[in-house]
N, C-alpha and C positions, 0 to 999 in steps of 0.2 A: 341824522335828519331823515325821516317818513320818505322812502321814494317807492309808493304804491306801483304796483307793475300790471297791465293789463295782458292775459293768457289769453293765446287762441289758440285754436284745435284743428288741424287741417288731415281728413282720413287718407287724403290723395293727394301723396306730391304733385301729380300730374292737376291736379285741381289748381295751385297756388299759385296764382300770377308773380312773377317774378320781382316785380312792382312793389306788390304787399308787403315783405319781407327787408326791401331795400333800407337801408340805415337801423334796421336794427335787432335783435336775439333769436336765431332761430337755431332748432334743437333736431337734430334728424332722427329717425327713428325710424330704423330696419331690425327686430332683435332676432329674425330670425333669417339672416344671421348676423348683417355684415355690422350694424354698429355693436353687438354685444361678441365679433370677433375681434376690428377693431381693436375694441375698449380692451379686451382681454390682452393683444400683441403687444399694446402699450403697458399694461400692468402686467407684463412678462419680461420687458425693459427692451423692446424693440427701438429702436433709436427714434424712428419714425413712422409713419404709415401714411403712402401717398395714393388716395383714389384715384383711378383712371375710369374714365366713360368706357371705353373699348378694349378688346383685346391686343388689337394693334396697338394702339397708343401701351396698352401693358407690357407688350411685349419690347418696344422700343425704347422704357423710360428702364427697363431692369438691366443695371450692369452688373461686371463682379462683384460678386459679395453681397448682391441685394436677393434677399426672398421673393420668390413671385407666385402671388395668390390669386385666385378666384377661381368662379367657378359659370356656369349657362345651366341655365334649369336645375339647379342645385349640384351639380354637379364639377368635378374640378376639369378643368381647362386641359386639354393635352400639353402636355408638354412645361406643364407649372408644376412648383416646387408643392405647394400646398392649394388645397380646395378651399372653404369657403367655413368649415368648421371651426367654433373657438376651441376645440376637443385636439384641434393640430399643433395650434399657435402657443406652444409649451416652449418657455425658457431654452433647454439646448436646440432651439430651431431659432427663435429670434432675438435672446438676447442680446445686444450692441450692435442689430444688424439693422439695416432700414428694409421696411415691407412696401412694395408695390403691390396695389389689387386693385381688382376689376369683379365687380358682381351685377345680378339682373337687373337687382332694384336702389339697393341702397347707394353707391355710386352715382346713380344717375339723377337720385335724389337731392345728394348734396351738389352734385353741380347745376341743380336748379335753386338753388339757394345760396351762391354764391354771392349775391348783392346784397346780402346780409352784412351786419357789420360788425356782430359775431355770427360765427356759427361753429356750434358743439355737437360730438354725437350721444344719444342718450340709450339706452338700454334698461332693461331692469337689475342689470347686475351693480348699474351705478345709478340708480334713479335718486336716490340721495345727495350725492355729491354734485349730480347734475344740478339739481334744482340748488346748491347752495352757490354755485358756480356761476348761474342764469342770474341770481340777484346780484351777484358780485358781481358781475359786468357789464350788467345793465346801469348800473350803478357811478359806474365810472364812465361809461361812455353818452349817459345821459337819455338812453331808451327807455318808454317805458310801454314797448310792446314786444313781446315773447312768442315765439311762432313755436307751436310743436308740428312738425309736419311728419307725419307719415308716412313711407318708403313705399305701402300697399305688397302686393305682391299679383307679378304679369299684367300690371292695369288694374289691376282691382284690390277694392278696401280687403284690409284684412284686418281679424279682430285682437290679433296676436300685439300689433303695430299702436292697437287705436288702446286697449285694455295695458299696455307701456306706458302710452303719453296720460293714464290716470295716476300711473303709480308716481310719475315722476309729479305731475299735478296734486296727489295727497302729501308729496313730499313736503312740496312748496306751502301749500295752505297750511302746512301744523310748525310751519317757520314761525316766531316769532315778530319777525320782519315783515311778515302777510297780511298785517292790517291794512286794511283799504285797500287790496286787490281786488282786480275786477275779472270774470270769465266769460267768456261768451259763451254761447248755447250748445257747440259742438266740445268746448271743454267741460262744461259741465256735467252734459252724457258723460263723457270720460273718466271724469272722477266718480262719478255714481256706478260706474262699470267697474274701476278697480275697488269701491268699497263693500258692493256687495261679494266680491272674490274674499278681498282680505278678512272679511267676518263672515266666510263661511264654515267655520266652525272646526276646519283641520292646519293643519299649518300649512301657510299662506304657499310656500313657494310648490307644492303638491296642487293649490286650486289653480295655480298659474298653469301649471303645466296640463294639468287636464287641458285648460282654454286652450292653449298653445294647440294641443294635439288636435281640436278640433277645428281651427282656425284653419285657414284656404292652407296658406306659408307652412302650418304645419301637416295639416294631409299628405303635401307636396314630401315634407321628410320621411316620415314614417312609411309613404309609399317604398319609399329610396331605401329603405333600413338603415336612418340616423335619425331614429328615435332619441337615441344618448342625445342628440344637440340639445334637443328638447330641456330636459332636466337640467343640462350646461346653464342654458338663454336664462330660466327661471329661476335663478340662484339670486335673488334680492337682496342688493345690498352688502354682497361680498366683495367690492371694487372700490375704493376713491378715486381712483383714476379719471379725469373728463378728457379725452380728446377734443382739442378748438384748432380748427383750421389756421394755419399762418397764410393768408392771401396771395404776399409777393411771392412765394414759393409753391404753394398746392399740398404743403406738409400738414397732416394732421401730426400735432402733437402732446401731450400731455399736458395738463393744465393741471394748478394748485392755487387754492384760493389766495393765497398771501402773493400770489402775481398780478391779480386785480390792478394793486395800486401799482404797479413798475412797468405791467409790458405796456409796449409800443401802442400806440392807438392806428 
């Protein structure tokens, strides 16, 4: 049966009343770095991945045997296992381990999105299976509003964030499924922003990364010399993995479409 989905675009978590969001789809989106690290730790078979707002709360939720990641102005935290790089987050560091992390923007994102009644993180490396994931759950839990929000970077939009939430939006519209969806005006820029990337005429995950390199989030790297993230972020479509938050626990963990019909509401 037809269950049309309405997409909005949000450039600035810090913009999205927490209101808006409540009972239903939202998608976080930090790729530079923390959901396209994330995504990665999970498709590296990290048991778990749990965001923390602060470093104290980071510091206090990691016991033996848990990984402890992030980083403050791009950079990794004293005294933690790993930075804030998906270039770290390689199989012999976390596979069957659980990851605790703390970043500047993404973190703080998704615990402004928590009255959601899903919520996924999105990247370019899974913009695909993101968007097949969002209709599957929307689907089951009977929303039919979809939030991509924004992670920004220090306060402010970035295009690195906003040029994601297209790709995962061109994902969606060439669904099958997509008839009668609706976009609102800030998703729409956004698709028209990752379509003129994707047709510009070299292969796509090189115009990404150009963007990326020019964007606030990404200056902020390149300054630092992790460039390589850059190239990591923009690898489209190399991931199935969706990270979906478990609520009563604070665990991000790996989602598969065919869980739609069985997990818990």
């Amino acid at each position: 049966m037809p269950h049309p989905l309405r997409w909005h675009c949000h450039d600035l978590a810090a913009h999205v009343p927490p209101d808006d969001v409540a009972g239903h789809v939202a998608v976080i989106i930090d790729v530079l770095r923390a959901s396209t690290t994330i995504t990665t730790a999970l498709a590296h078979g990290a048991a778990g991945v749990r965001p923390m707002l602060t470093v104290e709360e980071a510091r206090a939720a990691a016991g033996p045997g848990v990984v402890l990641g992030g980083e403050r102005g791009c950079v990794r935290i004293s005294g933690f296992d790993l930075g804030n790089s998906p270039l770290e987050y390689l199989p012999d560091r976390v596979a069957g381990r659980q990851v605790v992390i703390t970043t500047t923007n993404g973190t703080a994102a998704l615990e402004r999105c928590r009255a959601a009644r899903e919520v996924l993180v999105g990247a370019m490396v899974n913009r695909s299976a993101v968007a097949r994931a969002v209709r599957a759950l929307a689907v089951r839990c009977g929303s039919r509003d979809v939030h991509l929000v924004c992670a920004g970077t220090d306060g402010a939009v970035s295009g690195d964030d906003v040029l994601t939430a297209g790709a995962i939006l061109d994902a969606a519209a060439a669904d099958p499924g997509a008839v009668g969806d609706e976009f609102d005006m800030p998703a729409r820029a956004a698709l028209q922003s990752f379509a003129a990337v994707r047709d510009h005429g070299e292969p796509p995950e090189r115009a990404i990364e150009e963007v990326f390199r020019h964007a606030l989030g990404g200056r902020n790297l390149v300054a630092l010399g992790m460039a390589a993230d850059l190239k990591a972020a923009a690898a489209i479509d190399t991931l199935t993995v969706v990270p979906r938050l478990e609520h009563a626990t604070g665990w991000l963990h790996a989602f598969h479409q065919h869980q739609a019909a069985t997990a818990p509401a």
